[in-house]
N, C-alpha and C positions, 0 to 999 in steps of 0.2 A: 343910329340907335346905339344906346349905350347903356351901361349901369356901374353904379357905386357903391360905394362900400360902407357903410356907418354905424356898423354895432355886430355883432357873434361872429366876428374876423381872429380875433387874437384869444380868443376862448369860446366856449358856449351861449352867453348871454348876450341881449341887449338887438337883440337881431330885428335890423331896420336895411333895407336894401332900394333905392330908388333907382327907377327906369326911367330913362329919358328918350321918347319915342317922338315920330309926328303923326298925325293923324293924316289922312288921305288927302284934305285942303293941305296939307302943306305947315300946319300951323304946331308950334310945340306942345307934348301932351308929357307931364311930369305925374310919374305914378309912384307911389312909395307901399311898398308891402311890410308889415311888421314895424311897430315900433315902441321895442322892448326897454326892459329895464335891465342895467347889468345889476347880478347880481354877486354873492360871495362876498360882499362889501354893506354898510351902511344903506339905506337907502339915499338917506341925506350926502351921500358923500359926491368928492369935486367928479369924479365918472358921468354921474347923472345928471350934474349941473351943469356939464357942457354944454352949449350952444353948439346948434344944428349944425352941419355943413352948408344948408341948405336953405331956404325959404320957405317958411312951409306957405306962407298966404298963395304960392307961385302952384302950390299942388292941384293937380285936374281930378286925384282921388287916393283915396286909402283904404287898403284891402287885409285884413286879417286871418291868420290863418288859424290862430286858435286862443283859447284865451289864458293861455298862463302869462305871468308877468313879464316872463323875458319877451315874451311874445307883443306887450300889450302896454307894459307899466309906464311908458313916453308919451302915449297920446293926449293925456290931458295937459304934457304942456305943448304942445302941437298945437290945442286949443288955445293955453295960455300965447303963444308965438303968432296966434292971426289964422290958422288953419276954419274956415267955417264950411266948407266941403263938407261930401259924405264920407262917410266910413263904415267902409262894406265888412258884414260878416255873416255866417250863417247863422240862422232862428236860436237855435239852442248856445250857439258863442256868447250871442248878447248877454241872458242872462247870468250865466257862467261870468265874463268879462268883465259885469257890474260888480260880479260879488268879489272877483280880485282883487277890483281897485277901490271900490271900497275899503277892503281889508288892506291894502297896502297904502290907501294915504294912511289910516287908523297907525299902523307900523310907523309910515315916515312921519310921523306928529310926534309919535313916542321918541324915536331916532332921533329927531333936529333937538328935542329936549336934551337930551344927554350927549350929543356932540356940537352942541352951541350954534350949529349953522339953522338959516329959515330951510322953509320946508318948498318943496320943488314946484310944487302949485295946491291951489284952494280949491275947498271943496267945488265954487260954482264953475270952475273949469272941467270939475268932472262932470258936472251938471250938464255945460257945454259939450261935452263930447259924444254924452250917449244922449241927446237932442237931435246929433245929429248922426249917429250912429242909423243904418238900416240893414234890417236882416233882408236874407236871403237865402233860394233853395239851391241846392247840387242842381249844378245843372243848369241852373239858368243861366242865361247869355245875357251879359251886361254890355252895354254900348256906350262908352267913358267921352266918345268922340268918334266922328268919322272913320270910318274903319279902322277903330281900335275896340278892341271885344274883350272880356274879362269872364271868365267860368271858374266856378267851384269843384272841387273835385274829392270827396271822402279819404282823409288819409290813415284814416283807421287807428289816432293816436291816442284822442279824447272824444267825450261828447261832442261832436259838431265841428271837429276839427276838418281841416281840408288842407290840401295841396292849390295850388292855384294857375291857371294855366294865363296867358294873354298871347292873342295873335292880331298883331301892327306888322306892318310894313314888308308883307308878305309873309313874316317869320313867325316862329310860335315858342315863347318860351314859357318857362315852368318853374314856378317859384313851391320848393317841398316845402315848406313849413318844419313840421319833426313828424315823418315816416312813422307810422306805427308799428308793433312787433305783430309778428303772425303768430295765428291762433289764438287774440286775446279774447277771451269768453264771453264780454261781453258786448262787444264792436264790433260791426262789420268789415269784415275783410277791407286792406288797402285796395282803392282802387286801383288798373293796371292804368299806364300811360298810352295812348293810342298811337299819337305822334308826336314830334317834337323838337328844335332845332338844338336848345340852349335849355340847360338845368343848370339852378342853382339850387346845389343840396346839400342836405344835412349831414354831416359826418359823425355823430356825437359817440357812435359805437360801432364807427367803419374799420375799426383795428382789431373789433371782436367778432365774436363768436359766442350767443348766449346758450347756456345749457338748454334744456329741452322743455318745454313747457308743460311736459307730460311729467316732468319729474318735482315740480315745484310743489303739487300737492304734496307728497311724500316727503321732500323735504322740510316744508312749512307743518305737515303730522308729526314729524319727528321728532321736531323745536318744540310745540306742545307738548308734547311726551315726556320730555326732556325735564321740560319746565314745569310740569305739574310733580315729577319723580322728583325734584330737586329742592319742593317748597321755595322755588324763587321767583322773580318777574322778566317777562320775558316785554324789551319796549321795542316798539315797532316806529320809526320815521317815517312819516307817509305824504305825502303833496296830496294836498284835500281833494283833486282832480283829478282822477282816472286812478292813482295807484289805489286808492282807498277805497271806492268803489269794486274794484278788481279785488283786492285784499276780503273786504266784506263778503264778496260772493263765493269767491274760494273757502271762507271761516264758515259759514251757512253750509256748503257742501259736504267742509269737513264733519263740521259734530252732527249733521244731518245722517251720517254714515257712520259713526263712531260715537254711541250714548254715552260711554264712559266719561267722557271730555265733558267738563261741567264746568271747569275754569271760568271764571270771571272776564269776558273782554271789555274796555273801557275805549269809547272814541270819544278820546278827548281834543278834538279839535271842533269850534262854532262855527267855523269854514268849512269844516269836513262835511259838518251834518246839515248845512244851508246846503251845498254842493250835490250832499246825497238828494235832496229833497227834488232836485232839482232834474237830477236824473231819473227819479221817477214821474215826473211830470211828462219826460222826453222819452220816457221808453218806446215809443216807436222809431225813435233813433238808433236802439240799440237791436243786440241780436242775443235769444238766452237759448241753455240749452232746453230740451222737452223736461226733466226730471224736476226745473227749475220752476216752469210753468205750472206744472201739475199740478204743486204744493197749493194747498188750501187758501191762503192769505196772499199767493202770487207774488211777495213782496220778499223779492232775492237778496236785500240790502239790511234784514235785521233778521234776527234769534234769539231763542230763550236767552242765552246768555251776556248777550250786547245792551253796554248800558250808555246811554249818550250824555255826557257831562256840557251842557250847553254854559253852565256861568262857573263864575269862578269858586263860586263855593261849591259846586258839586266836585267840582275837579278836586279842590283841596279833600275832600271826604275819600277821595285814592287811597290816600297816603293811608288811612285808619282799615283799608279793605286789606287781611293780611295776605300773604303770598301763597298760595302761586296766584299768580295774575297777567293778566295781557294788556299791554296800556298802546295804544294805536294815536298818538299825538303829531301834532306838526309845530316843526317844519319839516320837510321832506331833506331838505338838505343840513337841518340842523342849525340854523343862520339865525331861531328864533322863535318863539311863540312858546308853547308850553311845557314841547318837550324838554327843552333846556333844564326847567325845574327836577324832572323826572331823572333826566343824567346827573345828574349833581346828586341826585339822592343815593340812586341805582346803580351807578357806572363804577364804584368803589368796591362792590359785593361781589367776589367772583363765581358768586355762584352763579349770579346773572347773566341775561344773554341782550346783545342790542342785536337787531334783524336788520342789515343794511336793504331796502328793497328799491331804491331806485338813484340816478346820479349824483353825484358828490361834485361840483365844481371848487376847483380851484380854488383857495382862498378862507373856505365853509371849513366851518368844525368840523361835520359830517368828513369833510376829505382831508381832514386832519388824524380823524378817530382811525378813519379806511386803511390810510395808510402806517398806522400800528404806534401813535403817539401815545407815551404810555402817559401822559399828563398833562390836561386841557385845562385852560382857563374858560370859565363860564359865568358872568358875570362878577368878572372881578376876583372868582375864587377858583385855587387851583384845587382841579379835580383830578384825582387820580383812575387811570382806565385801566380796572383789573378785571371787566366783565369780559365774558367769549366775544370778540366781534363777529358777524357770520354777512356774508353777502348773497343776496343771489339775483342772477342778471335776469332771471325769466321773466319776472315780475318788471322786467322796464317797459315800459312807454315809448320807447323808442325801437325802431327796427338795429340789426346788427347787419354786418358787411355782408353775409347770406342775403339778404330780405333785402338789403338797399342794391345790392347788385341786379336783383330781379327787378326790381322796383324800376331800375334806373334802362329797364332793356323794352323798349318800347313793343309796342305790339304789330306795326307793321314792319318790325324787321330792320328799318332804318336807324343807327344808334344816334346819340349824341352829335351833333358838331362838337361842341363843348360843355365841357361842365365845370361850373366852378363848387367849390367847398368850402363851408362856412357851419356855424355852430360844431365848432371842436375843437379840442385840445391841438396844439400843433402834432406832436406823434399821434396822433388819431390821422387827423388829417394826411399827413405826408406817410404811412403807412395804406389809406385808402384809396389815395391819387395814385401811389406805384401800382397796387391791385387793380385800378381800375382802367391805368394806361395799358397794363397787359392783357388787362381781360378784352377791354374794347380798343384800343387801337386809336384813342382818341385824343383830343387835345381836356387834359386836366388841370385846373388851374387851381391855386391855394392864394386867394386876394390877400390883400391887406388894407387897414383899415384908411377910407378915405380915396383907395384906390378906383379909377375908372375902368370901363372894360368894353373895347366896341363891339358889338354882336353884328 
């Protein structure tokens, strides 16, 4: 038994990991988890357009752990490359996973336009993929092949997201997807791991340490405050997917406790507000508190003051609402979609504030801004950044080295054989490995791309 290495090795994105096991005949069973898109780049660019390592027609199945794009944005050319297998993922992934990829060929159409290259595949490939595409629930026992088994497991990150577990050849290994952070208000709890020989885990904030989720209320009132005392706009980057749902419920609690707050918020993204929809179809997926439920209308995702800009003329009608204002657009990293318009306007007034509320990879405007550039280019025009930047890690999506450490300590007692590390920055990574060789005593590995690994 073995596994490879084919995307979220040398940074966060693009995360695609194949196992190559046998089934109990004796016979070989190729299983591929994840298969993302890198991002921080072009969609159209030469990254994407790589050819596999692999075969995909040779695949016995494909298992998803969630549905954002680094997680997702490869599989229609998996279809275009001969792949006609299934492609496992949980109930609520599916429709979630439609609407990424969707929205991300719409992007790579736009992309191959304005960087002269064709576009990575066509629509009937997407067509193909969720054809062939089948949900499933936590928990159920998938049988890929002869004593090869494949389970679901709640990672607490997004809607329907999961960790994944597979036990062949006596072994049982565990593929994290991205850990979610504890105490997110409206996801159940990570599941704990019971047992387990072999993890391959996420690292994307094994070097941190997030502030306290008790305090992000207080700090997200304080920025309002701020911003209504200052007559300026306060923009928020948000990934249409779990941050913005989380963001909306926190904004609902806020002015639900504070009348004064009358501010104008704007969700300007048609991803965001598909995505929310979406989540309210799924609420039995989620978990809220009692004070949420109570509410008359039950519906923890809008307020008086929430307005949804679904086309493009409403969005342009922003710019006429005067300030103070809250504008909630994506992309979450910055890489593209509406917000970009909105910086370009706002990012020069310092009276302004931008909200960093989730990760910046590598490469993205967003981790250009983070890192204190005081002058972006944004299509084509340089923008000068003289607004407050502010971050805050409580609001991630992902778990930090506290939560992935627990995460990563099984429940019967027995740790790891191994774990390897993937979706991270290198000093993430090699920061997380040393923590995790001390803490547990075990063998820590940091792949590289392309790399094999015998279990």
């Amino acid at each position: 038994m073995d596994i490879s290495f084919h995307g979220a090795v040398s940074g966060v994105t693009g995360s695609c990991h194949l196992l190559n096991t046998k089934d109990s005949d004796g016979n070989d069973c190729n299983l591929l988890f994840d298969c993302g898109m890198f991002q921080g780049e072009q969609m159209c660019s030469s990254k994407n357009s790589e050819k596999f390592d692999f075969d995909a027609k040779k695949l016995q199945g494909v298992f998803v752990t969630h549905p954002h794009a680094d997680h997702t944005g490869r599989l229609p050319i998996l279809s275009k490359n001969g792949y006609k297998g299934k492609i496992y993922m949980t109930h609520p992934c599916v429709g979630l996973s439609k609407l990424v990829l969707e929205d991300a060929h719409h992007i790579m159409v736009e992309d191959s336009e304005k960087c002269g290259s064709s576009v990575l595949y066509e629509l009937k490939d997407l067509l193909t993929t969720f054809s062939n595409v089948e949900g499933v629930n936590y928990h159920e026992q998938i049988e890929i092949a002869p004593g090869v088994t494949i389970m679901f497991h709640d990672a607490g990150h997004v809607l329907g997201s999961a960790f994944i577990s597979v036990e062949a050849e006596g072994k049982k290994i565990i593929f994290s997807g991205d850990i979610g952070n504890d105490n997110v208000p409206i996801l159940p709890d990570t599941e704990p791991i019971s047992s387990v020989d072999y993890v391959v885990c996420e690292s994307t904030y094994g070097h941190r340490v997030h502030e306290s989720v008790n305090k992000r209320s207080e700090v997200l009132k304080e920025v309002i405050y701020r911003t209504i005392e200052n007559k300026s706009v306060l923009m928020i980057p948000s990934f249409s997917i779990e941050r913005t749902q989380e963001l909306l419920y926190e904004l609902n609690h806020i002015i639900g406790q504070n009348a004064d707050i009358k501010i104008p918020i704007f969700l300007d993204s048609p991803m965001a507000i598909k995505a929310t929809e979406l989540y309210r179809h799924n609420s039995n997926y989620l978990k809220f508190d009692t004070p949420i439920l109570d509410e008359e209308d039950r519906d923890f995702f809008s307020f008086p003051n929430l307005r949804e800009t679904l086309s493009r003329e409403e969005s342009k009608k922003i710019n006429n609402t005067p300030a103070p204002k809250i504008i909630i657009a994506g992309s979450g990293m910055m890489s593209g979609g509406r917000i970009m318009h909105h910086l370009i306007r706002y990012l020069p007034d310092p009276k302004n504030t931008l909200l960093i509320i989730g990760y910046q990879a590598r490469g993205t405007l967003g981790r250009k801004i983070y890192e204190g550039a005081k002058t972006v280019n944004i299509f084509r025009e340089e923008v000068k950044v003289r607004a407050t930047v502010k971050a805050m890690g409580s609001f991630s999506a992902h778990g930090d080295m506290h939560k992935l450490t627990k995460w990563l300590t099984p429940e019967d007692g027995k740790l790891p054989e191994k774990i390897l590390l993937v979706h991270g920055d290198q000093e993430a990574k090699e920061v997380f490995a040393t923590h995790l060789r001390h803490e547990f005593r075990t063998d820590v590995i940091i792949p590289k791309y392309g790399e094999k690994h015998s279990l």
